[in-house]
C-alpha positions in Angstrom: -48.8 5.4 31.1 -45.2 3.6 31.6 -46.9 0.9 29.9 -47.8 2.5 26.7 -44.3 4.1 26.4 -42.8 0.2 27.0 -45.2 -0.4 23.8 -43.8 2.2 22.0 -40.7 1.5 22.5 -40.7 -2.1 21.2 -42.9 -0.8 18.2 -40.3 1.2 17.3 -37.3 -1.3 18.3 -38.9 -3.4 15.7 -39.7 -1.5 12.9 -35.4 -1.1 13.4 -34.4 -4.2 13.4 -36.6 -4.8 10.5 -35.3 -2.2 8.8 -32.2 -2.7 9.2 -32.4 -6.6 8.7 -33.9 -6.0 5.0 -31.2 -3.7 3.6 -28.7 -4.6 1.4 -25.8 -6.5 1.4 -22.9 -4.7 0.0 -20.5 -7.1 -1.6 -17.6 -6.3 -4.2 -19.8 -7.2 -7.2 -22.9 -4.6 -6.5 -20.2 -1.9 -4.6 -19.2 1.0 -7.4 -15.7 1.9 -6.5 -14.1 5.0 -8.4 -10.4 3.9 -10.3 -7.8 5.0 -8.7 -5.2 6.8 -10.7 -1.2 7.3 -10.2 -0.7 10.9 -9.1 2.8 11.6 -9.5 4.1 13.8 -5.7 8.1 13.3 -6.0 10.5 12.0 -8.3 13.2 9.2 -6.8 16.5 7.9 -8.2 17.9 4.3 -7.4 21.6 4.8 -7.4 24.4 2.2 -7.5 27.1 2.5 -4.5 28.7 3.1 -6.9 27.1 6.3 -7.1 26.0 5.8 -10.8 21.9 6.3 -11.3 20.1 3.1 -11.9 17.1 4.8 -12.7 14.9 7.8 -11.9 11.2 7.0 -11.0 8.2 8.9 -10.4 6.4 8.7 -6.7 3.4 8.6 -5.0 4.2 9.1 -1.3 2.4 7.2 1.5 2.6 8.6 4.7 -0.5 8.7 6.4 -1.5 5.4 8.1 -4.6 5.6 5.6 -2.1 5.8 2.9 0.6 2.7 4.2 -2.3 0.7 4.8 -3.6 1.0 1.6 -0.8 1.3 -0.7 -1.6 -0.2 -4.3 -4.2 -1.8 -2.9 -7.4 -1.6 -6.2 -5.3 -0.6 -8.8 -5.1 -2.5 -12.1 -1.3 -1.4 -12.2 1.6 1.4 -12.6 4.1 2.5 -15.2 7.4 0.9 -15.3 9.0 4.7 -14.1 6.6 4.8 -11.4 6.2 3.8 -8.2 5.2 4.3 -4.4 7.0 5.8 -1.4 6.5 4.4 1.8 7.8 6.9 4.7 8.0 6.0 7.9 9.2 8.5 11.4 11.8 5.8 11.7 13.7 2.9 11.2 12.0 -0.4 12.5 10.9 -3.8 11.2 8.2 -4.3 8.8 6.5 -6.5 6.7 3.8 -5.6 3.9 1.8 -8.4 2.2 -0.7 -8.2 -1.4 -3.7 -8.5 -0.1 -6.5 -6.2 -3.0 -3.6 -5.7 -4.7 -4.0 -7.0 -8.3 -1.0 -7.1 -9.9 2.8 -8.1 -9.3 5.1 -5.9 -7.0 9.2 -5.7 -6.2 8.9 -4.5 -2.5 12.3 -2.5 -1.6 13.5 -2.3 2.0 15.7 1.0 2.8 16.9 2.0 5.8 17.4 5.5 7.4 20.2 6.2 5.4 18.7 5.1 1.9 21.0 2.0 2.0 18.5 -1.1 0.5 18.4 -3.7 3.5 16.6 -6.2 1.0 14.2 -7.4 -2.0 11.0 -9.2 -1.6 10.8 -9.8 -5.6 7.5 -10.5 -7.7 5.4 -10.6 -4.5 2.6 -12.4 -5.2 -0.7 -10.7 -6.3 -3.6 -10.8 -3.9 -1.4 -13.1 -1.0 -2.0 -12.6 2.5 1.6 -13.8 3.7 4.0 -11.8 5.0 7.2 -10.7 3.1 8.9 -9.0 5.8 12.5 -6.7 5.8 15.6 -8.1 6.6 16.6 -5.6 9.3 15.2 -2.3 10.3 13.9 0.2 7.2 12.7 3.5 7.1 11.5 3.6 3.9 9.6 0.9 1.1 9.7 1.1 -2.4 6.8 -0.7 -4.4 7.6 -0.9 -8.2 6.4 -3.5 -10.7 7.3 -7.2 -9.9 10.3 -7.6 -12.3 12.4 -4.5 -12.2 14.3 -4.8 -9.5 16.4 -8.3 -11.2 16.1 -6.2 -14.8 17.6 -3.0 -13.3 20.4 -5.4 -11.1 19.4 -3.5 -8.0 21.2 -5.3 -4.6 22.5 -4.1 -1.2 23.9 -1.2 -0.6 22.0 0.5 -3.3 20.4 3.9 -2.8 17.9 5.9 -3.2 17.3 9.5 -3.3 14.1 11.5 -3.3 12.3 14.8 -3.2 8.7 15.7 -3.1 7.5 17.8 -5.5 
């Protein structure tokens, strides 16, 4: 009797593996994926120390760790007045790199008290490197690769935001 269920057991541990071993690959080219679309959650101003507005954009927020890990990631691209909100607990170092994502990005540091801490510009689409803040930042601004030179944003520049 223990010998039959040993059998059946193997039977059925290869009919598995064989199973298993003829399914599909799934690779980008055969793998639908549904477009992902801006969905506007805030509005943000960049404001000179000045205190004059640079600009007012509007936001997607990432705060889940979901949402920070995948950013921009699969999107063909954004609006110039649009961008996305990355919102951490608290101030500490990070770095973000462009891995998936397709298409130029200005990558604003701000720390807790909305001060820019630096500017990795025109970050480079699809690269795997590191572009890292200068000092601590609570929050990361991702905007088109570009803006931040054209709109003369620099340190000690704001921001200011509010979810809608």
């Amino acid at each position: 009797m223990k010998k039959n269920w040993l059998k059946l057991g193997l039977i059925t541990l290869a009919f598995q593996i064989s199973f298993v071993s003829c399914k599909e690959e799934t690779t980008k080219e055969n793998m639908e994926t549904n477009e992902i679309s801006f969905e506007k959650e805030g509005e943000l101003y960049l404001i000179k120390n000045s205190g004059d507005t640079i600009q007012k954009l509007d936001i997607e927020f990432a705060r889940t760790p979901y949402e920070i890990e995948t950013g921009l990631m699969y999107r063909d691209g954004m609006e110039d007045n649009q961008g996305m909100l990355f919102v951490y607990n608290y101030s500490s170092q990070h770095g973000f790199w462009m891995k998936n994502t397709y298409f130029p990005l200005d990558i604003i540091y701000f720390d807790a008290d909305s001060t820019l801490v630096n500017i990795q510009a025109n970050a480079e689409p699809r690269s795997e490197t590191s572009l890292p803040s200068d000092g601590p930042a609570q929050f990361v601004l991702e905007i088109n690769g570009g803006l931040s030179e054209k709109w003369n944003l620099e340190k000690g520049d704001k921001i200011s935001f509010e979810e809608l």
